[in-house]
Structures are given as C-alpha cells and as structure tokens.
C-alpha positions as CSV (number, residue, x, y, z in Angstrom):
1,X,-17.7,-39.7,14.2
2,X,-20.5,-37.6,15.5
3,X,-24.0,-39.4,14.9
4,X,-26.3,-36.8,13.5
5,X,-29.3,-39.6,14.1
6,X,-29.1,-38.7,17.8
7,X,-30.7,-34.9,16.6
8,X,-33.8,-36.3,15.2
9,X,-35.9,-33.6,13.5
10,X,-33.8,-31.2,14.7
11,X,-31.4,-32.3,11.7
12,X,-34.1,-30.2,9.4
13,X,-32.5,-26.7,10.8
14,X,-29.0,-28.3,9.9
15,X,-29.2,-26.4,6.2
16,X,-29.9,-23.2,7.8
17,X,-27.2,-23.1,10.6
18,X,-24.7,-24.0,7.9
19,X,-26.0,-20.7,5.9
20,X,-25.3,-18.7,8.6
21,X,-21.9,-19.8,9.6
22,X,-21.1,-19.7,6.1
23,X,-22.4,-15.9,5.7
24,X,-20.3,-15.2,9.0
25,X,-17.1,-16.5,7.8
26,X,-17.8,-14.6,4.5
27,X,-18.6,-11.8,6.0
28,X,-14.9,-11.6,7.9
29,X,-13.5,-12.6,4.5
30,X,-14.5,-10.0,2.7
31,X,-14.7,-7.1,5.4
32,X,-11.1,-5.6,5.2
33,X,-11.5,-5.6,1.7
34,X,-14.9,-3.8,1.8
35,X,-13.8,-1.3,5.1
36,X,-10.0,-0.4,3.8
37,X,-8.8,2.7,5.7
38,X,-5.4,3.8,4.5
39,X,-2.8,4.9,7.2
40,X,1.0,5.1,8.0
41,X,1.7,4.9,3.5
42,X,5.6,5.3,3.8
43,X,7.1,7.7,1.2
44,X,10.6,9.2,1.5
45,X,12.1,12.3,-0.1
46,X,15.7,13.0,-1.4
47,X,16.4,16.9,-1.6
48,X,19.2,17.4,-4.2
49,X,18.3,21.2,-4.5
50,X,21.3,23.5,-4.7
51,X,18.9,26.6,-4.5
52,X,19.5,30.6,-5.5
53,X,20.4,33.7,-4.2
54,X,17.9,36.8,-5.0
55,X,18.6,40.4,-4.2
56,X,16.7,39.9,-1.1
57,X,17.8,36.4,0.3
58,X,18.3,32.6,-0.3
59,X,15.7,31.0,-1.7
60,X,15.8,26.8,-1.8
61,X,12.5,25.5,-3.3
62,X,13.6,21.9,-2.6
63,X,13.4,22.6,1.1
64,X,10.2,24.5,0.9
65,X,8.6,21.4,-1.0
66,X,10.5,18.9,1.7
67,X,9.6,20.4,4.7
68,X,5.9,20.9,3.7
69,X,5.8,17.2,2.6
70,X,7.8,16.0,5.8
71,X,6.1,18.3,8.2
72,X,10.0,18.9,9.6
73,X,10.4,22.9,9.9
74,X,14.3,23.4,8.4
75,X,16.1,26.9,8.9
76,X,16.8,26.9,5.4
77,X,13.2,26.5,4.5
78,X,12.0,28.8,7.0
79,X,14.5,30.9,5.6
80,X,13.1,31.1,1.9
81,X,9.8,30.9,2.8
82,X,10.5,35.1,4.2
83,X,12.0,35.4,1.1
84,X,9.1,34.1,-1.1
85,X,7.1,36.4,1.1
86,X,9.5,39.1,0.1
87,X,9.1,38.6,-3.6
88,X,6.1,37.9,-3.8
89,X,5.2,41.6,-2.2
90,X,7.5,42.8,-4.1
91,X,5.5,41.5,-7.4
92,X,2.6,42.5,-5.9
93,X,4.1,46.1,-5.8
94,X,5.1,46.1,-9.1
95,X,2.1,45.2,-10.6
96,X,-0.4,47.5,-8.9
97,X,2.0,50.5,-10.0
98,X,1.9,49.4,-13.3
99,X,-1.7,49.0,-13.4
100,X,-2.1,52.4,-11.7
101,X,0.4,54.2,-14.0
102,X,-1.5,52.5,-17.1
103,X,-5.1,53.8,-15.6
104,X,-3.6,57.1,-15.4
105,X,-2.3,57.2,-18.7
106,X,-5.5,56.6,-20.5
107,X,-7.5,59.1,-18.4
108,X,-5.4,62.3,-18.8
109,X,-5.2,61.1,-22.9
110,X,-9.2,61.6,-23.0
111,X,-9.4,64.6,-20.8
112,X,-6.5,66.6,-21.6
113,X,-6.2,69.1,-24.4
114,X,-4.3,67.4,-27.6
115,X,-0.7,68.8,-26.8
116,X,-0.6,67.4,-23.5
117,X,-0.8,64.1,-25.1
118,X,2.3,63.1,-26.4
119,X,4.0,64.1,-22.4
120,X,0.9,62.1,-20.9
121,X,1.8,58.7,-23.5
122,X,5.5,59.3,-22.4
123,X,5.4,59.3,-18.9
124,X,3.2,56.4,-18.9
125,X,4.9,54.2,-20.8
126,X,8.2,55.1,-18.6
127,X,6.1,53.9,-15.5
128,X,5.1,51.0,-17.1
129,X,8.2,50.0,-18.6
130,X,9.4,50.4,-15.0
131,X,6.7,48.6,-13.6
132,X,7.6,45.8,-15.9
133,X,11.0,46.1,-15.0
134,X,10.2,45.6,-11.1
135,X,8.4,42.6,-11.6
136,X,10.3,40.6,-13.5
137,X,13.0,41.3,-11.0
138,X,10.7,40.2,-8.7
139,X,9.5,37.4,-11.0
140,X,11.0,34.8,-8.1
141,X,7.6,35.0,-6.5
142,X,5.7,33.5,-8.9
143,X,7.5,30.9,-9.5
144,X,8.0,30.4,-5.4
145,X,4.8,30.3,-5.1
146,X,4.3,27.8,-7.7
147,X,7.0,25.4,-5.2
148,X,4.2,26.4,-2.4
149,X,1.8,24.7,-3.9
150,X,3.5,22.4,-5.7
151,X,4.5,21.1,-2.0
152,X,1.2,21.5,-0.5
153,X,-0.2,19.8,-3.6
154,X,2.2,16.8,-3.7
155,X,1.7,16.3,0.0
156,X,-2.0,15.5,-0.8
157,X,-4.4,15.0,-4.2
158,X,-5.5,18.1,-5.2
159,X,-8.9,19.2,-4.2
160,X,-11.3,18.8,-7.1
161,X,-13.6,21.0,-7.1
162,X,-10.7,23.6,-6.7
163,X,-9.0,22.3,-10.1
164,X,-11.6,22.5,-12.2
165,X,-12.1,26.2,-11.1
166,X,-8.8,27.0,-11.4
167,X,-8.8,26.1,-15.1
168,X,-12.2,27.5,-15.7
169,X,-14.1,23.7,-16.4
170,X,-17.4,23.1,-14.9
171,X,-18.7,19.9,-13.6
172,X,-22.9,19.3,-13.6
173,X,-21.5,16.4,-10.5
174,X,-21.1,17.8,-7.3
175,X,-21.7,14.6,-5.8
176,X,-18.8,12.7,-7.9
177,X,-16.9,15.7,-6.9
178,X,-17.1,15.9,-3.3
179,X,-16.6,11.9,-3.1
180,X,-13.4,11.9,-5.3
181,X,-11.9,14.9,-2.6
182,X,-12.7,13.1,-0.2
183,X,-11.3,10.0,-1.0
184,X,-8.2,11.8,-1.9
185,X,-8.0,13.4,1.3
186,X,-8.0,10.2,2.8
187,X,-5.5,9.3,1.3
188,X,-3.1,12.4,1.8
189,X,-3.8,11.9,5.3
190,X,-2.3,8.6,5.5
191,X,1.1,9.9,3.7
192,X,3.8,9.7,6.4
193,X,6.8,11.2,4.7
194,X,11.1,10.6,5.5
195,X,13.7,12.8,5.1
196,X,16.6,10.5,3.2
197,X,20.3,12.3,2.5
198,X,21.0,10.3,-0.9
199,X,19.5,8.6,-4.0
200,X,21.7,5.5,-3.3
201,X,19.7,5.2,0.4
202,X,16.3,5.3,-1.6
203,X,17.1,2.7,-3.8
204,X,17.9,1.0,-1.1
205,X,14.6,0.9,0.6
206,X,12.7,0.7,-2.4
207,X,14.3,-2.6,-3.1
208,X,13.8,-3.4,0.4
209,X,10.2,-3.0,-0.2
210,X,10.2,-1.0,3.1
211,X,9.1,2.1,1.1
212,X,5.8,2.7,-1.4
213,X,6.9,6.2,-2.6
214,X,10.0,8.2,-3.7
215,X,10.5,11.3,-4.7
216,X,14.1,13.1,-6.1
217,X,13.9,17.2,-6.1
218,X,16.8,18.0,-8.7
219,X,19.7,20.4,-7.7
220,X,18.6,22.0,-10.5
221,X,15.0,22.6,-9.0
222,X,14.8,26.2,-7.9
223,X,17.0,27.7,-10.7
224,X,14.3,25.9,-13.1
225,X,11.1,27.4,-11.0
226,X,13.2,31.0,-11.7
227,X,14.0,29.8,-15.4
228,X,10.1,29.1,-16.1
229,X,9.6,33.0,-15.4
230,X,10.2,33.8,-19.1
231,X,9.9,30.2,-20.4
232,X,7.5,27.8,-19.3
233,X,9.1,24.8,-20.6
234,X,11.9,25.4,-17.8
235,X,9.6,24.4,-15.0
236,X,11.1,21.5,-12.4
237,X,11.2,18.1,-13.4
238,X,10.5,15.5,-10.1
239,X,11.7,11.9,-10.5
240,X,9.3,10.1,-8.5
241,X,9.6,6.4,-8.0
242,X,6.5,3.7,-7.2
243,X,7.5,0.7,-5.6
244,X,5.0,-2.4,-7.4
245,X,7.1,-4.8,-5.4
246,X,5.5,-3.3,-2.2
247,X,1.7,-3.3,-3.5
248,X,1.0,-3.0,-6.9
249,X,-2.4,-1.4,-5.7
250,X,-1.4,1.1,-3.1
251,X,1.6,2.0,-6.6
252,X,-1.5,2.7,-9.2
253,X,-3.4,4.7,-6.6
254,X,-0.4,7.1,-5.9
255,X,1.0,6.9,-9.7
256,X,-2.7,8.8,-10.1
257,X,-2.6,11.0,-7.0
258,X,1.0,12.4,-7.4
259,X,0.3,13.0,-11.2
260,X,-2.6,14.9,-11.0
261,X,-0.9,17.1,-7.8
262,X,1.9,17.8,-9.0
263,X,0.9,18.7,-12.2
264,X,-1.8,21.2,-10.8
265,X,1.1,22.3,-8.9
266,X,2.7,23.2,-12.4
267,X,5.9,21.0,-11.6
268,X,6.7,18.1,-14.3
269,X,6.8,15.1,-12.3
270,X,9.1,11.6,-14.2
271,X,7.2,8.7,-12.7
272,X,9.0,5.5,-12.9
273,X,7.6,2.2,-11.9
274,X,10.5,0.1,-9.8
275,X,10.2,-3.7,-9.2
276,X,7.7,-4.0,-12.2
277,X,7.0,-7.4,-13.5
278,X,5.5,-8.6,-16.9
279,X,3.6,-11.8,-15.8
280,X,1.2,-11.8,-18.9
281,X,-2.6,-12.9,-18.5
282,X,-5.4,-9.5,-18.4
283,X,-4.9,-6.0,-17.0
284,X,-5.8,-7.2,-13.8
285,X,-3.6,-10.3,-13.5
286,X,-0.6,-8.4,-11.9
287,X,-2.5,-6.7,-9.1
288,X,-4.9,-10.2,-8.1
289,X,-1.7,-13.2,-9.0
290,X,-0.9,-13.1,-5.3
291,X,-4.7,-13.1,-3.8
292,X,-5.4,-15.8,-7.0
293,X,-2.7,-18.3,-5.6
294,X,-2.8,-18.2,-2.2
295,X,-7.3,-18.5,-1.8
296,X,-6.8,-21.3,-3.3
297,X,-3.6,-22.6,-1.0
298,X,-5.7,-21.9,1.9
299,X,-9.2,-23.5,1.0
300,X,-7.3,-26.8,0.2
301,X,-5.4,-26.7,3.0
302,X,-8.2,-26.2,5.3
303,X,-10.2,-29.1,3.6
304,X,-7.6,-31.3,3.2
305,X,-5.8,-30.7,6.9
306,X,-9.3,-31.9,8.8
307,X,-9.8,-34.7,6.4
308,X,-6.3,-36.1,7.0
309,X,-7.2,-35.3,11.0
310,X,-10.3,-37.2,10.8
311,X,-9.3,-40.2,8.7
312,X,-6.0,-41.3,10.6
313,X,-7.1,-39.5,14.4
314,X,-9.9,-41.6,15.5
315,X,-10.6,-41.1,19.1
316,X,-12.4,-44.4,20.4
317,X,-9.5,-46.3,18.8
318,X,-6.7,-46.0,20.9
319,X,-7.1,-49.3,23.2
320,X,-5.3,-52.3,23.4
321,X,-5.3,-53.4,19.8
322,X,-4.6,-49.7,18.8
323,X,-1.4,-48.8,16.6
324,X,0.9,-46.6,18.5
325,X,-0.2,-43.1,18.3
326,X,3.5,-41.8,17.6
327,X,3.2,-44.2,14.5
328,X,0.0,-42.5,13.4
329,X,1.4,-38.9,14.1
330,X,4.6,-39.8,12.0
331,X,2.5,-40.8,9.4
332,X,0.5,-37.8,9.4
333,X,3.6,-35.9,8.8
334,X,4.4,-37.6,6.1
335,X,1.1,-36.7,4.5
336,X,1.2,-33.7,5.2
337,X,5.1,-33.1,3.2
338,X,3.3,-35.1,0.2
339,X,-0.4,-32.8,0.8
340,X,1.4,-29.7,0.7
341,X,3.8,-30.1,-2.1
342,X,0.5,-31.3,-4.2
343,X,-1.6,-28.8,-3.0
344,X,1.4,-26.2,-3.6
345,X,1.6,-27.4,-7.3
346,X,-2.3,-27.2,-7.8
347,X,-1.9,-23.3,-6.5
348,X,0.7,-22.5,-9.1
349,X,-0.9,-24.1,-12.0
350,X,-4.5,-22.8,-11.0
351,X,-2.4,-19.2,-11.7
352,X,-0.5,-20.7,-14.7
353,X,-3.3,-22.8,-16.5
354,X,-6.1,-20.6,-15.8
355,X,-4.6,-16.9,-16.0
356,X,-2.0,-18.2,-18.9
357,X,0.5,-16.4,-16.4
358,X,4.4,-16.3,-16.9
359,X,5.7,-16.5,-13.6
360,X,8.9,-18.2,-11.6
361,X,7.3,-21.6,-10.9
362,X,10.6,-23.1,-9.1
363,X,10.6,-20.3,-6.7
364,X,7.0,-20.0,-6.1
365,X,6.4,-23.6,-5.5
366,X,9.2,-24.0,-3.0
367,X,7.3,-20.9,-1.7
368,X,4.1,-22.6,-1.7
369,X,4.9,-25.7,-0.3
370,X,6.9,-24.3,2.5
371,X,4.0,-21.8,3.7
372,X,1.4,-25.0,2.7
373,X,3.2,-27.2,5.0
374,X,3.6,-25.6,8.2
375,X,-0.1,-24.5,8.0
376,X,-1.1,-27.6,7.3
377,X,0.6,-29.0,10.7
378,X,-1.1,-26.6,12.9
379,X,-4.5,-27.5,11.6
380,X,-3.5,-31.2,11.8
381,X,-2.1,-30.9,14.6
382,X,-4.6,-28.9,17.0
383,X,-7.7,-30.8,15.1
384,X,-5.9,-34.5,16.5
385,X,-5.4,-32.5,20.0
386,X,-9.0,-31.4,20.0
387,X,-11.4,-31.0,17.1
388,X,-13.5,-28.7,18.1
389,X,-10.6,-26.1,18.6
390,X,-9.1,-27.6,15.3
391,X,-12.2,-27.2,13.3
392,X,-12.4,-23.7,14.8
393,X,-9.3,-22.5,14.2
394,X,-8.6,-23.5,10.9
395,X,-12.4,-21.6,9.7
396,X,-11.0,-18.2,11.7
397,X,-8.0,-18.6,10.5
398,X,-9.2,-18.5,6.8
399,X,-12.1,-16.2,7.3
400,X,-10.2,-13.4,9.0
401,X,-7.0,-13.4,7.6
402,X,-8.2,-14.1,3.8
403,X,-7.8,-9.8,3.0
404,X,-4.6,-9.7,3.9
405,X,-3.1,-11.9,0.8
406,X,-3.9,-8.9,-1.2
407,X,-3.7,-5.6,0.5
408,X,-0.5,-4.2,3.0
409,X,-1.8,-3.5,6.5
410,X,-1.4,-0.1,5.5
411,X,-4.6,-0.2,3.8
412,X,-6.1,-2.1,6.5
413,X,-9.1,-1.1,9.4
414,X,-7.3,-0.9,12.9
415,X,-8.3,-4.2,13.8
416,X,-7.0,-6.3,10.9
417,X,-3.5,-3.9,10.9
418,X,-2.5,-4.5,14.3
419,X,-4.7,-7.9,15.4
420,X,-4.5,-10.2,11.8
421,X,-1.9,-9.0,10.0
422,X,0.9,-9.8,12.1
423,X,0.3,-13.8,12.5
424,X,-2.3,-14.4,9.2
425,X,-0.5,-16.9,6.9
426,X,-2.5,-15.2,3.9
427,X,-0.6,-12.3,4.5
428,X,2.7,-13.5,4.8
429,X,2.1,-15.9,1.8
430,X,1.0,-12.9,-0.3
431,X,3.9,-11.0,0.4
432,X,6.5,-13.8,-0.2
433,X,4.8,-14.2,-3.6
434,X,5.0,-10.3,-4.3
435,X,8.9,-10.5,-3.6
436,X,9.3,-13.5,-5.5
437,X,7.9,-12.1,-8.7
438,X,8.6,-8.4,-8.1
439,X,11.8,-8.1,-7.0
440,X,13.3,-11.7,-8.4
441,X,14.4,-12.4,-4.7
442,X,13.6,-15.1,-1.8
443,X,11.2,-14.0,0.7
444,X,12.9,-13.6,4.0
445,X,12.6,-13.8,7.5
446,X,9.9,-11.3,8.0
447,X,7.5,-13.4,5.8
448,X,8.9,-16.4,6.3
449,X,8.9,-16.3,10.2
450,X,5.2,-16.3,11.0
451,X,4.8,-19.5,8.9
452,X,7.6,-21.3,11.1
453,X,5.5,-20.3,14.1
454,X,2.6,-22.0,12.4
455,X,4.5,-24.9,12.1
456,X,6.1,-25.1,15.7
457,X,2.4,-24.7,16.8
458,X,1.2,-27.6,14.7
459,X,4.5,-30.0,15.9
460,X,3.7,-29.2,19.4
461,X,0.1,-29.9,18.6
462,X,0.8,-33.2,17.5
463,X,3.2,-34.1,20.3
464,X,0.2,-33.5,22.9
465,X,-2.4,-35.2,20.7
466,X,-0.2,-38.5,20.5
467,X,1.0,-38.3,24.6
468,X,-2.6,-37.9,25.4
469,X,-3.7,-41.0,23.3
470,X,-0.4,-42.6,25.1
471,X,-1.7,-42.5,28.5
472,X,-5.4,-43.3,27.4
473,X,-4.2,-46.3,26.0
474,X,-1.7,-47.1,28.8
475,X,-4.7,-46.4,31.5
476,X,-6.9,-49.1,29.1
477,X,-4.1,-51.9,29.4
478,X,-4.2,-51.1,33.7
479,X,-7.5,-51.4,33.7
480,X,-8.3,-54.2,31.7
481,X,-7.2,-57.1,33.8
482,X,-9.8,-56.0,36.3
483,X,-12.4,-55.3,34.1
484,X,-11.5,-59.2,33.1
C-alpha cells in the first residue's frame, strides 16, 4: 500500500487534487448529456396511396409527401407535382376572373343609368357563377398544396414564428421564438428518412428497435385531400408510430414535433405509441429507470472491483511463503460471481424500493448480473495486472461512458457517437434494460457482445497478473539459496 507519510506536507494539497479529478471526471460525466447534438434519427415511411386522376393528370399525394420526406425524386411524384402546378394555376385563374368579373359588376351598377342594371347584375353573376364553377374544378390545388406542405412540414417542425402568423397570434417573445425554431430545425436536420414497401416490414423494425419513427400514408390519402375541398372533416388521416422501446426521449420529442407539423400542415396525424410500458413510480420514472439502474451498477462496481484488487492482490507478497497466485485469481473470480449478483440485486431494488417501480425483476437481474460481472473482471483483472492502469481505467471508463445509459448515440456529440458508444458498458446496459422492459424480450447480441469483450479482457487480465506473480515468485525461490 502506497505510504502517504513519504509526501510530508505535501499531503496538505491532497484535498485539492482530489477536487479536481473529481470535477474532471464529472465534467466527462455529464458532458454528452449537457452538448447533445441529434443526427442520423431513423424514421421510415410506408406509401399506401392509390392517388387520382384530374382532367389534367395523375396526381398521388402520398408520393409527393414521400419523396419530400425521403429526399428520393420518384416519376410518379415528379409527375403530380406538374400537375399540382397545373391546378393550382388553374385556381389561380379562376379566382382572379371571378374577382374581376365581381369588380366589374359593382362599378357599371353605380355608374350606369338604372335600366342598364338588371343586364349589368346578370352578366355578372354568370361570370361569377362561372368563375366558381372553374375553381372548384380546379379545387385539386388547394388541397395539393396542402400535401406540399404537409410533406415539407412533416419532414421538419414547423417554423414558429411562421405559425403563429399564419393563424394571426402574436407572441411579445421573439427570443423564445427564435430558440424553439431553432431547436426544431435541429432536429429536422437529423431526420434521415426510408422508403419501406409494407406495413408488415415496419412493424418489423419497430420491434426490432432499429427504427424511432413510422409513418403510414393511407390509400385513401389523396382522394381525402380532394374530399376536404367541400368538407373539411375529409382531410387525410396519417398513422404514425413512436417507437419507446428505442428511446422513450428521442419518442416524446418527435410525438411533439410531428403533431404540431403535421397539424399546421392541415393533415390529421393518429399517433400511436409502440413498445410502451407501464412501470409505475412519477412521470419521469419511465424515461430515467434505465439511467437510475445502471449509475448505480457502475459506481459499485468500480468501488467494489479495486477493493477486491487491493485486498486479495498484494504485490510484495508473492515470495516463498506466498499462496499460489492462480489460487488467489480463482478466488477472485469467485468474488466476483457472488459481488456481481449482489451488486445486480442492490441495482434492481434501488429502482424497485426507491421509485416503487413495477418492473420484470427475473429478467433484469439476470441482465444485471451478467453485464455486472464481466465488468467487474476487467477492472479486477487490469487493476491485479497493474494498478495504475486499473485505477485508470475503471474512472474513464465510468466518467465517459456514464451519458450513454440514457441517450442513443443518435443524440450524441461526434465524439461520444463514434468513440464511446460502441465499447461503453453504460450503454449497452441501458439498452438491454430498455428491451427488457419495452419490448418484453432478451437483449441480444448487439448489447450483449460488448459486455463479453469486457469480460475476455478482464480473464486475460487476470491470466497475465497471476503468470507475472508466477515467475516473480519462481525468480525469489532461484535466488534465495544464494542470498542464503
């Protein structure tokens, strides 16, 4: 054990230094959380539209709205998009020669001598009546236009400031404003949209949990934006699905973003939550279980994996009275199987106990003690081979990967998305725990895979510790005869 004696008065700045290694590792802790950057949010779209036919074209809303979302130009919808542009010039026509024939009207009424009146008041109402004739044949465009933006609109949150103008509201804070647009802008930007051919390959992914987002255009879709002409209540009807299982954050930000743009958009929009789950405790316990059981995990893991390293690895002991060091690593090992399941079990009731939560405790603790266990061994394991490194790995280890239990990499900054993510048991562990509760099923390979690495690190670890201590205490018995 290191003799802090030998530092003198230099123990006094001992307080200090541990400050500011503690505000370090704090300060990687909490960073990803503080700096998310959205990117690379999967959503797919399913385009059931059967679309129309208009006196001057096809028209297909569905792949108007899919190819905006997608960014994937389609002949069909480069098709009605001329045809939009048709009708809506055509509308456009109709209404400025009904305005003009109506102007028209009233002036020659008040200039004209009294039995020029009733032939003025008849031809203008012929021209409007024809004028309204001509544009509700040409109604298509409105509604066409309403798909437009109900596709550039769904594609990203609607601006703002350009909401509230549209409806005639005011806001006295521009500041509020301006943030909020260009939060959602963010966000829109990190939408990356797939084309699917079928519901059935949807539901697939979304229990996958390899999607966030789905959306369903009807077949019924353009025939309802014609419909909603003359009746309102006809307007589209989206079925869009949030996957919880995924993130139950990244799922409440877009429930918001895709209700407010679509519904600016004037399209009705069915939002269903998918792999849902009714754990109990406060509005917040469903979004914070996973981050609540595995900070925990981790913090007495750590604690407990250099304890365990320092109490049965002591270096100046292997000599000739020393107990074999493969002894003393097999024993380890079986601390650490009895450590991890009680460490495991504190985790889940911490969640349970505390949060009053109703969750799958059989599953989760097997979970637990799994992921507890072969992180455990690589601390163990690299803090016998060499503390320092040990020590050192176990605090990056928990400082940089302790973000990930709770958001996807998708709402990670560059470096914790491509560097972290990938190996950090928190994230991993977070995950598994989502599935588990989520979507009722065992966390597979893809979670379950980095945590075996973990452990093949720590068993290699211990390997090298205890052949190192072999030949230090084999090079003591050669050279004690001659010491003698």
């Amino acid at each position: 054990m290191f003799d802090f004696d030998k530092l003198g008065k230099k123990t006094l700045i001992a307080p200090f230094v541990l400050v500011i290694a503690l505000r370090c590792v704090l300060c990687l802790a909490v960073a990803p959380l503080l700096r998310a950057d959205p990117h690379d949010i999967s959503l797919a779209i399913v385009n059931l539209d059967d679309g129309t036919t208009t006196p001057v074209g096809a028209v297909n809303a569905g792949e108007v709205l899919a190819s905006q979302l997608t960014g994937e130009e389609s002949q069909a919808a480069q098709e009605s998009t001329e045809t939009l542009a048709k009708l809506t010039a055509m509308k456009a026509a109709a209404a400025s020669g009904a305005a003009a024939a109506t102007n028209g009207a009233a002036a020659t009424e008040s200039s004209e001598a009294p039995n020029l009146v009733a032939v003025t008041s008849s031809d203008s109402a012929a021209s409007t009546n024809g004028a309204v004739e001509a544009a509700e044949g040409a109604a298509d465009s409105g509604l066409a236009a309403a798909a437009a933006a109900a596709a550039s609109g769904a594609a990203a949150v609607p601006d703002t400031a350009s909401a509230q103008a549209a409806s005639g509201a005011e806001t006295d804070d521009a500041d509020a404003t301006s943030a909020a647009t260009s939060a959602s802008s963010s966000m829109a930007d990190a939408l990356t949209w797939a084309t699917l051919d079928s519901e059935a390959d949807l539901d697939q992914r979304l229990e996958d949990n390899s999607l966030f987002d789905g959306i369903v255009i009807p077949a019924d879709f353009t025939a309802r934006q014609l419909a909603a002409a003359s009746n309102p209540a006809d307007k589209p009807q989206l079925t869009v699905y949030l996957n919880m299982g995924k993130n139950p954050q990244v799922a409440n930000s877009l429930q918001t973003a895709m209700a407010q743009s679509l519904a600016s958009a004037g399209i009705d929009a069915d939002i269903q939550m998918v792999n849902t789950a009714d754990v109990g405790g406060g509005m917040m316990a469903g979004l914070i279980a996973a981050q609540m059981m595995v900070m925990p995990l981790l913090v007495m893991t750590l604690s407990s994996s250099i304890v365990l390293s320092l109490l049965t690895w002591r270096r100046d002991a292997w000599d000739l009275r020393a107990r074999s060091p493969w002894l003393t690593a097999g024993t380890q090992a079986a601390f650490i199987v009895a450590l991890s399941a009680l460490i495991a079990a504190f985790a889940l009731l911490i969640d349970v106990t505390a949060g009053g939560l109703d969750l799958p405790a059989g599953q989760l603790f097997c979970w637990l003690w799994l992921g507890c266990a072969c992180v455990m061994l690589a601390f163990v394991g690299l803090t016998d081979a060499c503390l320092p490194v040990g020590a050192l790995f176990a605090i990056t280890v928990f400082a940089v990967g302790m973000g990930t239990a709770m958001l996807p990499a998708e709402l990670m900054p560059t470096f914790w998305a491509d560097w972290v993510f990938p190996w950090a048991p928190q994230a991993h562990l977070g995950q598994g725990v989502r599935t588990i509760v989520h979507c009722g099923q065992n966390p597979g390979m893809a979670d379950a895979g980095p945590l075996m690495v973990f452990a093949v690190i720590g068993i290699a670890a211990l390997l090298l510790a205890a052949g190192l201590a072999t030949a230090k205490s084999a090079k003591a018995k050669d050279t004690a005869p001659a010491a003698a």
